[in-house]
Each structure stands twice: as C-alpha cells, then as structure tokens.
DRENDO-1510 file (C-alpha; in Angstrom, 1 decimal, always signed):
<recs>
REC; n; res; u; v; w
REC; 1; UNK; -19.0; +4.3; +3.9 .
REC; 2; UNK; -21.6; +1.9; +4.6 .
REC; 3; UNK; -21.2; -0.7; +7.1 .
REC; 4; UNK; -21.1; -4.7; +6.5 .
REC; 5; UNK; -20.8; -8.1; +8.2 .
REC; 6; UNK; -17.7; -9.2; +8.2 .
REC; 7; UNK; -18.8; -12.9; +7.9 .
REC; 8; UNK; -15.7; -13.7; +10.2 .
REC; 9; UNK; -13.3; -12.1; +8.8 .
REC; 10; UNK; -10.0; -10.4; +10.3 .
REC; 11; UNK; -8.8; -8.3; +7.8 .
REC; 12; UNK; -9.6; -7.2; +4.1 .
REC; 13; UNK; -7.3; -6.3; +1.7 .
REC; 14; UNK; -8.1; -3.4; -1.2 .
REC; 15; UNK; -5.9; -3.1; -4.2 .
REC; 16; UNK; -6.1; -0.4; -6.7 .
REC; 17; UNK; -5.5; -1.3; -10.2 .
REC; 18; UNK; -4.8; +0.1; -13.5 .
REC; 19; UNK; -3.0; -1.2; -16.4 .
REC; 20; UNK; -1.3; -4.2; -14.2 .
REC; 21; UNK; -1.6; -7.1; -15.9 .
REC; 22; UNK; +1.9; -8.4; -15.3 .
REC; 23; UNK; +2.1; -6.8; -11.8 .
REC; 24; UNK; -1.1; -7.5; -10.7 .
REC; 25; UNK; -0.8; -11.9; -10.9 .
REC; 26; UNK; +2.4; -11.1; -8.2 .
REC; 27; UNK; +1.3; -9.2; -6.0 .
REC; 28; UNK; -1.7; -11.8; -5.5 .
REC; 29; UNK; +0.3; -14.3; -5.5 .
REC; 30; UNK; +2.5; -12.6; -2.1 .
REC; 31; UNK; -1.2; -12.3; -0.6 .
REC; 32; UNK; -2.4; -15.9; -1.1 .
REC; 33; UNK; -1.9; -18.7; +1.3 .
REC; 34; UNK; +0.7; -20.3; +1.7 .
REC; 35; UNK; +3.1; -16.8; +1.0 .
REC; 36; UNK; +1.4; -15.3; +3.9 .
REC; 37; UNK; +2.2; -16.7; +7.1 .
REC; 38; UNK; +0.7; -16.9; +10.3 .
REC; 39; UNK; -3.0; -15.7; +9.1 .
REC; 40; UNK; -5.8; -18.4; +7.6 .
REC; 41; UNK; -7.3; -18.1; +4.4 .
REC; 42; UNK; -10.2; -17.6; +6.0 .
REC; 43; UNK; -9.6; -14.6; +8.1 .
REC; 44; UNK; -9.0; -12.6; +4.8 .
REC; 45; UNK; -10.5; -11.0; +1.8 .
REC; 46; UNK; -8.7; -9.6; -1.1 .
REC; 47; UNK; -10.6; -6.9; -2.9 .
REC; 48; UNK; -9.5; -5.8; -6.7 .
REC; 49; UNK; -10.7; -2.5; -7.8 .
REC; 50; UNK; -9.7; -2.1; -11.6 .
REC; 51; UNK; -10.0; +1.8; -11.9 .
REC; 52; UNK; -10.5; +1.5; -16.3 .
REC; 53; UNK; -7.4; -1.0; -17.4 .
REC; 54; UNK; -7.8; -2.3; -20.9 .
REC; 55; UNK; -8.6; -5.3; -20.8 .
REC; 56; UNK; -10.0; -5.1; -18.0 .
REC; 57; UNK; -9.0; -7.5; -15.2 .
REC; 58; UNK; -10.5; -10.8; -16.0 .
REC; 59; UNK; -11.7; -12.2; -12.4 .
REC; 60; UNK; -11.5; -15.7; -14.5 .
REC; 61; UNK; -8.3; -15.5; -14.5 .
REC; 62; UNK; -7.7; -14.7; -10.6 .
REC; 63; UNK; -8.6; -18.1; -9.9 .
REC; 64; UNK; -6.7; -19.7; -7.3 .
REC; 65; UNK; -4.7; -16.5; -6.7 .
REC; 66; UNK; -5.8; -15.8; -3.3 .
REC; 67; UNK; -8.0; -16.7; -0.3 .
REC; 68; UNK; -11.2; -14.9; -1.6 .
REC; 69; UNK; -10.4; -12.3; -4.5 .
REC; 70; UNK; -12.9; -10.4; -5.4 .
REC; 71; UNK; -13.0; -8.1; -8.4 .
REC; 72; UNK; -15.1; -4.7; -9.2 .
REC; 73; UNK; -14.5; -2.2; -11.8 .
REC; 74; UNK; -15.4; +0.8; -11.4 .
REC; 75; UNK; -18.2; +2.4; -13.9 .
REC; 76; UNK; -17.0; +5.5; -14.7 .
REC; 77; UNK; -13.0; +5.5; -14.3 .
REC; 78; UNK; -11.1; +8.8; -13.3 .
REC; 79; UNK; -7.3; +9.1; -13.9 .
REC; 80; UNK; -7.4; +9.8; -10.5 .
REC; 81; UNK; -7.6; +6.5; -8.2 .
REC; 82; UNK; -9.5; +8.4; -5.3 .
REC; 83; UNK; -13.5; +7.1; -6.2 .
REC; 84; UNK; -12.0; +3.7; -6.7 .
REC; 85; UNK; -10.7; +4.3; -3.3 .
REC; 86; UNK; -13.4; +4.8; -1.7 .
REC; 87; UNK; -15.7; +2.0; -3.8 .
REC; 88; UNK; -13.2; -0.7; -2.3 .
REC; 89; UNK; -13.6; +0.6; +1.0 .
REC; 90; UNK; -17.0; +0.3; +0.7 .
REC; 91; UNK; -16.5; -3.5; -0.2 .
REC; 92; UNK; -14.4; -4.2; +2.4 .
REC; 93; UNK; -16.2; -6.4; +5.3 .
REC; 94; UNK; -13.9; -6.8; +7.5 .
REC; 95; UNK; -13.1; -5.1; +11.0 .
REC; 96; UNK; -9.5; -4.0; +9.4 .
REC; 97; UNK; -8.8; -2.9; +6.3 .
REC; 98; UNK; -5.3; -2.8; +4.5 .
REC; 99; UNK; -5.5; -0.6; +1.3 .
REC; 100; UNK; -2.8; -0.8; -1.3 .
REC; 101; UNK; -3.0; +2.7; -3.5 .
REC; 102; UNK; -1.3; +0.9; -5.6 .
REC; 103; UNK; -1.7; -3.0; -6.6 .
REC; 104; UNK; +1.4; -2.9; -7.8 .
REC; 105; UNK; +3.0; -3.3; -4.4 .
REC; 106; UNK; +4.2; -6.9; -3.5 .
REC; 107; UNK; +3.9; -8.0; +0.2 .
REC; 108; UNK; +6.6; -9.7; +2.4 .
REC; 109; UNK; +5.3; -13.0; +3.9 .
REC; 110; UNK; +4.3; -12.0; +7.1 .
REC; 111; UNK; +3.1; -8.3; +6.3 .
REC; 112; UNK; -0.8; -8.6; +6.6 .
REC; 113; UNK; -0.7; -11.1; +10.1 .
REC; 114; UNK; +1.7; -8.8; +11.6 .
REC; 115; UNK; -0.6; -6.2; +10.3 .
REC; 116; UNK; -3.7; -7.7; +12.0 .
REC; 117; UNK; -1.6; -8.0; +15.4 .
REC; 118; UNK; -0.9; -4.9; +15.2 .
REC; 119; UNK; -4.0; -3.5; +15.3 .
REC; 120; UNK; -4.8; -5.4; +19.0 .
REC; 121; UNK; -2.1; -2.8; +20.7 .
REC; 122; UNK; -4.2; +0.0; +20.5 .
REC; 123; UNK; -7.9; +1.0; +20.1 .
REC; 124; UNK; -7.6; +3.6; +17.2 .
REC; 125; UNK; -4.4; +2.5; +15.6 .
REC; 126; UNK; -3.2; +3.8; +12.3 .
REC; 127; UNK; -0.8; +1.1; +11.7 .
REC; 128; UNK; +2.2; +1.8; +8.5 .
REC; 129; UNK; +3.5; -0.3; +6.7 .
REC; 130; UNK; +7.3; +0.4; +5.0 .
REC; 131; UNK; +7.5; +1.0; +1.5 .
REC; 132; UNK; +10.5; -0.8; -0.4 .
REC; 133; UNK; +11.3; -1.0; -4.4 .
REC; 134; UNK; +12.5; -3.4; -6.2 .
REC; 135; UNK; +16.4; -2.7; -7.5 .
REC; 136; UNK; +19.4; -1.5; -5.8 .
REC; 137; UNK; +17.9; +2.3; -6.2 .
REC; 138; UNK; +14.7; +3.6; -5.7 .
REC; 139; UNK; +13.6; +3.6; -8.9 .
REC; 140; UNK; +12.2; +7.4; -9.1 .
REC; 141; UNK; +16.0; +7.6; -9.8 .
REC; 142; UNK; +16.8; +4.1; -12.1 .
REC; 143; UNK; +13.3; +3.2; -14.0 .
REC; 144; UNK; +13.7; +5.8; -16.9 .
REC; 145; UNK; +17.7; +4.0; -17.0 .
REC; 146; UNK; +18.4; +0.5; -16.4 .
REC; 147; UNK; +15.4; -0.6; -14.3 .
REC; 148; UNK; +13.5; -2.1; -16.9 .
REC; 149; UNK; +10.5; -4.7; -16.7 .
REC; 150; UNK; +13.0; -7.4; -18.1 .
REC; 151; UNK; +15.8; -6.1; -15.8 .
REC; 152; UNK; +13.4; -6.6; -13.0 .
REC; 153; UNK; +12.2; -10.0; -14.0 .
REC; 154; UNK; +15.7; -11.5; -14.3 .
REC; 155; UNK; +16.3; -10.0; -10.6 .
REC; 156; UNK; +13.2; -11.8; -9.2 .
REC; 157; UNK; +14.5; -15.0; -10.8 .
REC; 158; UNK; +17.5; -14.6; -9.7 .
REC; 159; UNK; +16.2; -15.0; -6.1 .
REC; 160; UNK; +14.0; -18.1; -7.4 .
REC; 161; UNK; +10.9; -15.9; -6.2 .
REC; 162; UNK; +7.8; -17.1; -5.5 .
REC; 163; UNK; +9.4; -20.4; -5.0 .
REC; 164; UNK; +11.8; -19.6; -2.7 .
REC; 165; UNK; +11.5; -17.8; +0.6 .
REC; 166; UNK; +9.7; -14.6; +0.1 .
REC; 167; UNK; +11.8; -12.8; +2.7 .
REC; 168; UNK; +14.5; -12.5; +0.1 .
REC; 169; UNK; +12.7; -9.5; -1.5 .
REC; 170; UNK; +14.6; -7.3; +0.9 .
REC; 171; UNK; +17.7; -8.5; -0.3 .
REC; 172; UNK; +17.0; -7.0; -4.6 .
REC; 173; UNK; +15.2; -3.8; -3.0 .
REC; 174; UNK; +15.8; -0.5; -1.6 .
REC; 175; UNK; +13.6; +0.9; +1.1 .
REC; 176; UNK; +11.6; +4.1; -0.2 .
REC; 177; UNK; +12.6; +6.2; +3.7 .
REC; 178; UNK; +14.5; +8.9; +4.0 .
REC; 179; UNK; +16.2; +8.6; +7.9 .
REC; 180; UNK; +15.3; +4.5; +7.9 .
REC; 181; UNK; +12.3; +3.2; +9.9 .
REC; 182; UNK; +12.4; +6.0; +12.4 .
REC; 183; UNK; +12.5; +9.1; +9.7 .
REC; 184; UNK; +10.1; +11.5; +8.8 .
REC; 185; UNK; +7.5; +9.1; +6.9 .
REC; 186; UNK; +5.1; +10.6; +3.6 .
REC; 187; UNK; +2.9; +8.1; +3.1 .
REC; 188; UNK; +2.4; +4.0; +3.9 .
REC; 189; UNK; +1.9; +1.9; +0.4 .
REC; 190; UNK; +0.2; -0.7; +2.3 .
REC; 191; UNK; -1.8; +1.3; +5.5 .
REC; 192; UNK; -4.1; -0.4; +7.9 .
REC; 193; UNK; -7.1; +1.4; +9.9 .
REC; 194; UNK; -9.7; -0.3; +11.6 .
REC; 195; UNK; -13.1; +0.5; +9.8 .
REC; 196; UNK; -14.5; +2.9; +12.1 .
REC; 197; UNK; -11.4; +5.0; +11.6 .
REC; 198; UNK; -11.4; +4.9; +8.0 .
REC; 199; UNK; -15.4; +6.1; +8.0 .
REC; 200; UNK; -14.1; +9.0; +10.6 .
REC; 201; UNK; -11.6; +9.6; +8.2 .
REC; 202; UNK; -14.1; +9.9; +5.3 .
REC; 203; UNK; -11.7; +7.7; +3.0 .
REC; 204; UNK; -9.7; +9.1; -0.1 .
REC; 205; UNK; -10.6; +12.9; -0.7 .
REC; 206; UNK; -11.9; +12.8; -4.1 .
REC; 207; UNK; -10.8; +16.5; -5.0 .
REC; 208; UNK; -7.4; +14.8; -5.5 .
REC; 209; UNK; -8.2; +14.7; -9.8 .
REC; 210; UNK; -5.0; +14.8; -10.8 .
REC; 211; UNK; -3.0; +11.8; -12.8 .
REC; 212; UNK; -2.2; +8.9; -10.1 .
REC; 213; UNK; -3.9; +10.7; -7.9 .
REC; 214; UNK; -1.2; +13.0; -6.8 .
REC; 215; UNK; -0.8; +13.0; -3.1 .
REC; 216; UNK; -3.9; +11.6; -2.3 .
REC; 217; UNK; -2.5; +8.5; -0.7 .
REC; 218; UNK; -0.1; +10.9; +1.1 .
REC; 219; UNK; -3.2; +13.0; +2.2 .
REC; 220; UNK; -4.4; +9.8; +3.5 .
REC; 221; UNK; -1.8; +9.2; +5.8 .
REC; 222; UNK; -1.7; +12.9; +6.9 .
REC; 223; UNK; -5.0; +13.2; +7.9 .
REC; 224; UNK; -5.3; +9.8; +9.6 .
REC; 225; UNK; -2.2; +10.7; +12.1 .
REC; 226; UNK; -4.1; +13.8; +12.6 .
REC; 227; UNK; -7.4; +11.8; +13.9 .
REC; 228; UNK; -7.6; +12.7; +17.6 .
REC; 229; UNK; -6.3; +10.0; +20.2 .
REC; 230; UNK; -5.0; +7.6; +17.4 .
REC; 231; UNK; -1.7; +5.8; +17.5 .
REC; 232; UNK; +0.9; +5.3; +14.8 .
REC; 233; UNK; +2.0; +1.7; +14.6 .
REC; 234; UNK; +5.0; +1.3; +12.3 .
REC; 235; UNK; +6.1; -2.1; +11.3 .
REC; 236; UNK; +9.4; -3.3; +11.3 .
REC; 237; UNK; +11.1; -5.9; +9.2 .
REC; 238; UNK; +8.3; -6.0; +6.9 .
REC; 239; UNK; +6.9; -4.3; +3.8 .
REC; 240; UNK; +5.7; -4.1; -0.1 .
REC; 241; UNK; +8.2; -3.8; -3.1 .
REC; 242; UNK; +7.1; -1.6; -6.3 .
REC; 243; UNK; +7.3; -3.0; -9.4 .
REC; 244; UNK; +7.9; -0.6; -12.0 .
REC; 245; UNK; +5.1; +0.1; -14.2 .
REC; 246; UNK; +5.1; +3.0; -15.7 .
REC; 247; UNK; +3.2; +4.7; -12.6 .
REC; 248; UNK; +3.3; +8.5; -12.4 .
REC; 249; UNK; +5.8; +8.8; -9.1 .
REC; 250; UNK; +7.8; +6.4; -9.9 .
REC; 251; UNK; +8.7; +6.0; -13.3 .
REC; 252; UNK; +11.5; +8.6; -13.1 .
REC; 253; UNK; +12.8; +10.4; -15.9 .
REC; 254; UNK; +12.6; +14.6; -17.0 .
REC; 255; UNK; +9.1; +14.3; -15.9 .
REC; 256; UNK; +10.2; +13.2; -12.2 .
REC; 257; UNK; +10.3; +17.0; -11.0 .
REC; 258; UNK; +7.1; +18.5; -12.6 .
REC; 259; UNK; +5.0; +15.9; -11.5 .
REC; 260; UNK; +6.1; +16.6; -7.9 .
REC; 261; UNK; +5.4; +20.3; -8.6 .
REC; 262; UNK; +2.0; +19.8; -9.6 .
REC; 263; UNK; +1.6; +17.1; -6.4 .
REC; 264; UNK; +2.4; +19.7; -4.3 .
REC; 265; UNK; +0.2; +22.5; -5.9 .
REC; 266; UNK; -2.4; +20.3; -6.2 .
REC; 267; UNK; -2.2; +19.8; -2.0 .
REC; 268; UNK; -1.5; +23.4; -1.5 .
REC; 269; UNK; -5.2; +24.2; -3.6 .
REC; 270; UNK; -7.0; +21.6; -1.2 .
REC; 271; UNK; -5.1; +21.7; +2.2 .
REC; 272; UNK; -4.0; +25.2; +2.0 .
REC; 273; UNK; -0.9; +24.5; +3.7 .
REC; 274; UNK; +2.4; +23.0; +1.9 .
REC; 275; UNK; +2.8; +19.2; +1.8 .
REC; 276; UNK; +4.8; +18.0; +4.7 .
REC; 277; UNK; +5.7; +14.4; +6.0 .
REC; 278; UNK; +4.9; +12.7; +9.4 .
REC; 279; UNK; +7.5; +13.3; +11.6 .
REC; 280; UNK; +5.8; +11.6; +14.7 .
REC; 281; UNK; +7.4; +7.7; +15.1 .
REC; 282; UNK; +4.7; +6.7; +17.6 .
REC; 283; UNK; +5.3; +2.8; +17.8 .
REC; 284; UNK; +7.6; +0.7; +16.6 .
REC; 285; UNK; +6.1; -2.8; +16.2 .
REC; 286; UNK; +8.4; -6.3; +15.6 .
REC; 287; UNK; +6.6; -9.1; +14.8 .
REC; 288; UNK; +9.7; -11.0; +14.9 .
REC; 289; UNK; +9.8; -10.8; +18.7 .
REC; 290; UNK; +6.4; -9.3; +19.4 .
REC; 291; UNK; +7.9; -6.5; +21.3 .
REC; 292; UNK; +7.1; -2.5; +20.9 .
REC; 293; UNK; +9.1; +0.4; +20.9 .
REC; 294; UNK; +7.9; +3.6; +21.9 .
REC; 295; UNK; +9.2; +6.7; +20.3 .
REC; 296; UNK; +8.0; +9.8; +19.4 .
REC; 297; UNK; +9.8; +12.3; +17.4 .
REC; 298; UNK; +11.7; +11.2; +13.9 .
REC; 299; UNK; +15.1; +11.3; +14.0 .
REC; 300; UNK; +15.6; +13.5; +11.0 .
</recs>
C-alpha cells in the first residue's frame, strides 16, 4: 500500500459497499458529525468503496452525509470484497484506519473517538471493535423469518433513531459474541490498525474469491493478532449494528450451513489449518471511564 499525507487527519474510515442503497445513507449518517461524539469533522475521512452495486453509489447524493465522504468504485468488481479492500486502504490518508467489511454496519456515537484513543495506549495496537445486529436475535438465525427490512425499519423508528440518542441501538440489538466481550472473538466489523500495521499486514488476502468474501475479514483479524509485539484493544460499550441485507453470512436460511462449509474450506485451501477464533482478550478499553483492563485468555 502506498503511503499518503494525511493532511491532518486522525483517522480514516473505509466502507465496503455493494447493493446498499438503503443501508448505506444510515450508516453515514451514524459517522457524520454531530452522531459522533467527541472527534471533529476535521480529524476524519470517510471513504466509500462501491465494489459493482447497480446503480452505482451516486457521490451526489452523499452530500452532507458526513465530514469528508469520498467515493471510488472499483473498475473491475469481484464478488469477493478483498481488491476493494485493499483499493480503500490505499485511499486512506490518515495515520489510523477503521475499515468496515461491510458498510452495512451502523456505528454507536462514540465508536470511532474512542477508537482513535485507543490507538494512543499502545504502539502497534490492533484495536476491535464489537459486532452487534439489529433485532432481538442475531439474525443468521431470524432474517430468512421475521427479520425483515420493514420489520427492521419500524424497530429503528420505534426508538425515534437518528433523532434520538444513538446509544439506544443497543437496546433493539443483540451482540454477535459468543462468551460476551471477553469470549473467543472471530472477527471485528469495524477493526482499527494504524497504517504501518495494515502495510505489515499486507491488507485483505485477495485469494479469498469466494461470494462475500468468505472469511476474509476473519483472516484479517487472525493474521493481525498474529503480527509480532501487537496488542489487542477491545472496546467496551461500543459497536456497529448489521442491517440485514441480504449479505451472504447473515441472511440465514437453508443456505446458513453451506455457506459456512465452503468459508471454512475455502480457509483450510489458503491457511492450511482449520478456521479458529481469537481467544486471546488482551485489553479491555472503556471509554466511558477511560480505564483499561488487562486480561489475557477468553473465558470460553
């Protein structure tokens, strides 16, 4: 990845779209000032990589949306989102970078400044963010029954959202964690790396072809706690909320089991090892009170 001023900026923000055009305006809008607290409009960029949608996303309609969006699709889309990956990390100018796999993924108000704090505790910190969806069940389990888009809209409304306090997300959602914030963890929706570490990481592995991507975004996560002398930062009572839309891991249904057959063949033909989650905790990191916990085995 090529290196870039960062014209002053903290942090900058990559978002991986495809077919989102009713998910895509949210999230935006729970990454534009004033949602997110605590952090400038100037100390961020938010960078839209449209990976083939049709349309494609309009940048003319984006106006006003966020701090500084910028928008770049990619030439020659892959139904994998690994290339568009790496083109938005290529973008990014900033010191820190935050990508979302998914731009889908809507943030909590104070997710990206506690992210950017986060990142001051330790020189190489891989910092994780918690991955929550919207509905009272993960909806690997409820989108192919009741979780609908309309069911979903009617539950953001009923919380008054954007209007009202964004913090009330947490109370329509279910957090995607098996053992809570402590458990063995698979992947981070919403992961933060200082540049350098992404470049020594070498991005998204683009031999990850299948649909979605497959595990790629896990296989991010794996290989970053795996970077020597980095630290695992995760952060508590924060996080991003799935909206359903028809993605490949989450859309449930009879086709729930295959595709996490072929994920985990698909890792086995590149990693040569089976697909396993991180059990290290490392840090536990509340913004609330600014205070750190440190662990170091999950608890499951």
């Amino acid at each position: 990845m090529n290196e870039s001023a960062d014209g002053g900026l903290a942090v900058s923000l990559v978002l991986i779209c495809f077919q989102m055009q009713r998910e895509l305006p949210r999230t935006l809008v729970s990454l534009s000032p004033p949602y997110q607290r605590g952090i400038a409009p100037a100390d961020y960029e938010v960078i839209i990589v449209d990976n083939g949608s049709v349309p494609p996303v309009d940048p003319a309609t984006l106006a006003g949306q966020g701090p500084d969006v910028i928008v770049e699709t990619v030439g020659n889309p892959t139904v994998s989102p690994a290339p568009a990956i790496n083109l938005g990390l290529r973008l990014a100018r900033a010191p820190l970078i935050g990508l979302w796999v998914d731009a889908a993924r809507m943030a909590s108000p104070g997710l990206v400044h506690a992210c950017v704090e986060a990142a001051r505790l330790h020189p190489r910190p891989v910092i994780a963010t918690f991955n929550y969806h919207l509905g009272g069940r993960l909806q690997y389990f409820s989108a192919a029954e009741e979780h609908t888009r309309e069911a979903e809209d009617a539950l953001l409304a009923s919380i008054g959202w954007p209007e009202e306090n964004g913090e009330r997300l947490f109370e329509i959602s279910t957090l995607d964690a098996k053992g809570g914030v402590t458990g063995p963890m698979i992947e981070s929706c919403a992961l933060f790396m200082p540049r350098a570490l992404w470049d020594e990481l070498g991005g998204a592995d683009e031999a990850f072809v299948s649909p979605g991507g497959g595990a790629v975004n896990p296989d991010i996560f794996i290989r970053a706690c795996e970077l020597p002398d980095v630290q695992l930062i995760r952060i508590l009572g924060q996080g991003t909320f799935h909206q359903v839309h028809g993605g490949v891991s989450t859309s449930g249904g009879a086709g729930l089991m295959e595709a996490g057959k072929a994920m985990s063949r698909e890792y086995f033909r590149i990693r040569g090892r089976p697909f396993s989650a991180v059990r290290t905790v490392g840090w536990l990191y509340d913004p609330a009170s600014k205070t750190v916990q440190k662990s170091a085995s999950a608890t499951i």
